[in-house]
C-alpha positions in Angstrom: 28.7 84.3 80.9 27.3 87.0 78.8 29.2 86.4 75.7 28.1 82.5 75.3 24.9 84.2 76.1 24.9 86.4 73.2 26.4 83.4 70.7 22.8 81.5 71.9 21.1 84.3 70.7 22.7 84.6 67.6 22.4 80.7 66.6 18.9 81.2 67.4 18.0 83.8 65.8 20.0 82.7 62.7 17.7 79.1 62.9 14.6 80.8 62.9 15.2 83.5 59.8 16.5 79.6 58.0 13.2 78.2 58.6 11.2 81.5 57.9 13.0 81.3 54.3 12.5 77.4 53.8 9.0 77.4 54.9 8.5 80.2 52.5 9.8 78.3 49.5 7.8 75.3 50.5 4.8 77.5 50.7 5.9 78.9 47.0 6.5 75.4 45.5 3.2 73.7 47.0 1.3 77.0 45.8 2.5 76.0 42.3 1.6 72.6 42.7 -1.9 73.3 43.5 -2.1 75.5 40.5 -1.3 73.0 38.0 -3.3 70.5 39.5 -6.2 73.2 39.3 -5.6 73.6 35.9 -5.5 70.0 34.6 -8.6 69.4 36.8 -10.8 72.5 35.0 -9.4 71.2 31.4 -10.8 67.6 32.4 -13.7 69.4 33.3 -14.0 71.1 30.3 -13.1 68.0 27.8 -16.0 66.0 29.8 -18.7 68.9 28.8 -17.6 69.2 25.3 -17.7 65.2 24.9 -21.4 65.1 26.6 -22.5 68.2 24.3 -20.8 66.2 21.0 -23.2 63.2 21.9 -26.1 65.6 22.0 -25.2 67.3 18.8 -24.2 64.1 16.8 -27.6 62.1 18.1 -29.5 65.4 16.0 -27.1 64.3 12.5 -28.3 60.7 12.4 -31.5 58.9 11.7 -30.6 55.5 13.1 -32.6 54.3 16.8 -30.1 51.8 17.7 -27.1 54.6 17.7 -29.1 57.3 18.9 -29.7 55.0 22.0 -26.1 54.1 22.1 -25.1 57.7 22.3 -27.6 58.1 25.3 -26.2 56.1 26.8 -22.5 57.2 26.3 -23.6 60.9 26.9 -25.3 59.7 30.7 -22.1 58.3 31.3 -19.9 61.1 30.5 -22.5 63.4 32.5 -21.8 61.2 35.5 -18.1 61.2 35.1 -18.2 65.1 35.3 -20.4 65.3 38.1 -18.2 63.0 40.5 -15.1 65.1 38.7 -16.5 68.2 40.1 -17.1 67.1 43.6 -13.2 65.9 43.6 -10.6 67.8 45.1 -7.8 68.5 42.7 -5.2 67.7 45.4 -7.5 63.7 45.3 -4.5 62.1 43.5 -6.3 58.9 43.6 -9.6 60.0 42.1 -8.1 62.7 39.4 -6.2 59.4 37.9 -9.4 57.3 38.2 -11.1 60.2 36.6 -7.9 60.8 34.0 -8.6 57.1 33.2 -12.2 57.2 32.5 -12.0 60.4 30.0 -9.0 58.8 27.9 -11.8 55.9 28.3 -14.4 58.5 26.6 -11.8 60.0 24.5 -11.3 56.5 22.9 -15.0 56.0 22.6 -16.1 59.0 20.9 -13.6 58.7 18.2 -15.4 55.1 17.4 -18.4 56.9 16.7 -16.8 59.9 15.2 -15.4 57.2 12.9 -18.5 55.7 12.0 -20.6 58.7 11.2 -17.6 60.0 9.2 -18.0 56.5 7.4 -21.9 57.2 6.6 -21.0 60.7 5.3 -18.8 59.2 3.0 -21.7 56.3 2.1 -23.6 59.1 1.6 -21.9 61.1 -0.6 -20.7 58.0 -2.4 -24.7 57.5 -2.8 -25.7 60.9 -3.8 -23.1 60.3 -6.5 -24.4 56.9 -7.9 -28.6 58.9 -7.4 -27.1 61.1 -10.1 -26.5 58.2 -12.9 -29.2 56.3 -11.3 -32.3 58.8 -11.2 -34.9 55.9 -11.2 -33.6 55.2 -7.8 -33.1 58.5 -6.6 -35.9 58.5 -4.1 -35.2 55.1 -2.5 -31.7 56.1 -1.6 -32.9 59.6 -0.3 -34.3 57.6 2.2 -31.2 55.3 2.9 -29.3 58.3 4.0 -31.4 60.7 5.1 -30.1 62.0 8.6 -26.7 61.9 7.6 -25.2 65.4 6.2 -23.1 66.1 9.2 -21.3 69.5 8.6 -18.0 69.1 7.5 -16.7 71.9 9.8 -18.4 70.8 12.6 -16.9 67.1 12.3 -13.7 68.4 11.8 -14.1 70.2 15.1 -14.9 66.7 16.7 -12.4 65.0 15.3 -9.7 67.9 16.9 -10.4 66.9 20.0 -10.3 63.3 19.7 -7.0 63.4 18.0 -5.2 64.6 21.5 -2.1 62.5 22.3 -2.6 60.1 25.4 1.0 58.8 27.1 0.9 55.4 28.5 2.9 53.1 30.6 5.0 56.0 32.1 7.8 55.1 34.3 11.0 57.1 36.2 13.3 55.1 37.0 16.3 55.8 39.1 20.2 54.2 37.9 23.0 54.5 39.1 26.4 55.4 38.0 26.9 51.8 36.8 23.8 52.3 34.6 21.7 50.1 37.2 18.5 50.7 38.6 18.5 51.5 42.5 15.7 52.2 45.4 17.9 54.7 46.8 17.8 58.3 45.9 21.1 58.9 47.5 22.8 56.9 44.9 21.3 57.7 41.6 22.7 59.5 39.0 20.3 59.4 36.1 16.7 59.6 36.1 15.1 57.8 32.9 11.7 58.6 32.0 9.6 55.7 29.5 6.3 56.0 28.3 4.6 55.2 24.8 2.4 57.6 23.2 -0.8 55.4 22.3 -2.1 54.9 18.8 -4.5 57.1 17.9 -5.6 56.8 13.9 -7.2 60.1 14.2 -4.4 62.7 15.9 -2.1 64.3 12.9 1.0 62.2 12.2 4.8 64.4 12.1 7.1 65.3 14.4 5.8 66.1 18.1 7.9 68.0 20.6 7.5 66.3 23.9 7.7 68.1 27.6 8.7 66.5 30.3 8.4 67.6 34.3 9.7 66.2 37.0 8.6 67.5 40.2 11.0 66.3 43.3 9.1 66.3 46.8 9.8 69.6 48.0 7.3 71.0 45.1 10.2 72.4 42.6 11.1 71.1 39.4 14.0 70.1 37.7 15.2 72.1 34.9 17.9 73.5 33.2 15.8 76.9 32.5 13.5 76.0 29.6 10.0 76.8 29.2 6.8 75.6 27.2 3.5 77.4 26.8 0.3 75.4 29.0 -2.9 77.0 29.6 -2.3 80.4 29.1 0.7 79.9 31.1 4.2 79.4 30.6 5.7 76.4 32.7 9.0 74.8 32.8 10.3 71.7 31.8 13.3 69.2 32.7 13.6 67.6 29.6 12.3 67.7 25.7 12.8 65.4 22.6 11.4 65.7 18.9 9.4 62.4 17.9 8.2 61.5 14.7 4.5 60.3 15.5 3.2 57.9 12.3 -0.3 57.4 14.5 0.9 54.0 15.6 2.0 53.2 19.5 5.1 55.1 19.7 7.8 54.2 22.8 9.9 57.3 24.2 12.3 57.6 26.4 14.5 60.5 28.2 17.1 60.5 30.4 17.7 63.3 33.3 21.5 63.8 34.4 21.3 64.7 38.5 24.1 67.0 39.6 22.5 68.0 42.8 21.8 66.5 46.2 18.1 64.8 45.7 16.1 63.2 48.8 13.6 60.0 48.7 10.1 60.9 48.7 7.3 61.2 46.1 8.1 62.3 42.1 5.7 63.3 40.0 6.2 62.8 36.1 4.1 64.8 33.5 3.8 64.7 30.0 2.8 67.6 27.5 2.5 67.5 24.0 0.3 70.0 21.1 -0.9 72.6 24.4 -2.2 69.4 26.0 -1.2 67.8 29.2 -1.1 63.8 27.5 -0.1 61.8 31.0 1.3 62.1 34.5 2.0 59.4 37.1 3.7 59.9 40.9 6.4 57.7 42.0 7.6 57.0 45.7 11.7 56.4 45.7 13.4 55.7 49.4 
């Protein structure tokens, strides 16, 4: 009886250091979850408070009521948006998307009206030009532009941040190793990634390397060992690809070869592109 006894022991002792170790590397992986998600939360934070101070600073570079009182508006809004965004847990899936949506909402918005007071610079430098030929009518059209000598550096500034990327319509889908799409996890053998990056007439055109990450449910991430620069931070990714971006809606797509065991359970799919996190989406596979 004692050495059965002693075998017990043994198994036991050998199931309890296992789930010391895995619970650890849980811990690790759902540590480094929360990290990112901190991270993506503070940047949303801090692109809300630059886009409310840009409405403050652009309402004191134009003389016109009727968009002054649009950008009041605009400006409430985005203060709003930031105050709910603060109040929201970062691990709030559910409200950070809602809240992603509404600031690639803002994003879209403020580049209008970046547009349009770039457009009036150019009227009035286009005026100030014809005042020179025309001095008879110089004081009339002093008046028509007055208000609008926005500072070149500062627009520039402006126009930076509303030329970051946005991915849209992002999708994983699972295939198997007839090249089909399955619901089961067990039989997959390619993950495939799609998504378009959006049109944006403002962000610089040229080639783009794209990250993607694809976290599996148990927190880690599936890479082959390479790494990108985020946040001060350097993170790993499970895919890349080089896309020449012209400005106009651009589709991409990657593919992910599995050569390991993966189970069902909830993916998450992030996108990075120029230092900026551009899209991310979770999907549930059986």
């Amino acid at each position: 009886m004692i050495i059965p006894l002693v075998v017990v022991c043994l198994l036991l002792t050998g199931g309890v250091v296992y789930l010391s170790l895995n619970l650890k590397q849980q811990q690790q992986a759902n540590l480094e979850m929360q990290e990112l998600a901190e991270l993506d939360k503070k940047e949303m934070e801090n692109e809300y408070q630059r886009f409310a101070d840009q409405y403050s600073e652009m309402k004191t570079q134009i003389n016109n009521d009727s968009i002054i009182a649009q950008l009041t508006q605009e400006q409430l809004k985005t203060e709003q948006l930031l105050k709910e965004l603060k109040t929201v847990k970062a691990s709030d899936a559910r409200e950070i998307a809602r809240l992603k949506k509404e600031l690639a909402t803002c994003r879209a918005v403020i580049r209008s009206y970046i547009l349009e007071i770039d457009s009036l610079n150019r009227l009035n430098q286009n005026l100030t030009a014809e005042n020179t030929r025309m001095k008879g009518q110089y004081a009339e059209a002093t008046k028509q532009i007055e208000g609008l000598n926005a500072d070149k550096q500062t627009l520039s500034e402006k126009v930076a941040i509303a030329a970051q990327l946005d991915a849209t319509g992002i999708n994983l889908v699972a295939k198997n190793k007839r090249g089909k799409a399955t619901d089961k996890m067990s039989k997959c053998k390619t993950l495939q990634v799609n998504f378009s990056i959006a049109k944006n007439v403002t962000a610089s055109n040229g080639m783009k390397s794209i990250y993607v990450r694809i976290t599996t449910p148990s927190g880690s991430v599936l890479t082959q060992g390479g790494t990108f620069s985020y946040e001060n931070r350097t993170l790993k990714y499970s895919m890349r690809k080089e896309v020449e971006y012209t400005g106009n809606e651009t589709p991409v797509t990657l593919y992910w070869n599995v050569n390991e065991a993966l189970s069902g359970g909830t993916y998450n799919v992030s996108i990075f592109a120029d230092g900026h996190m551009i899209g991310a989406r979770n999907f549930t596979i059986k």
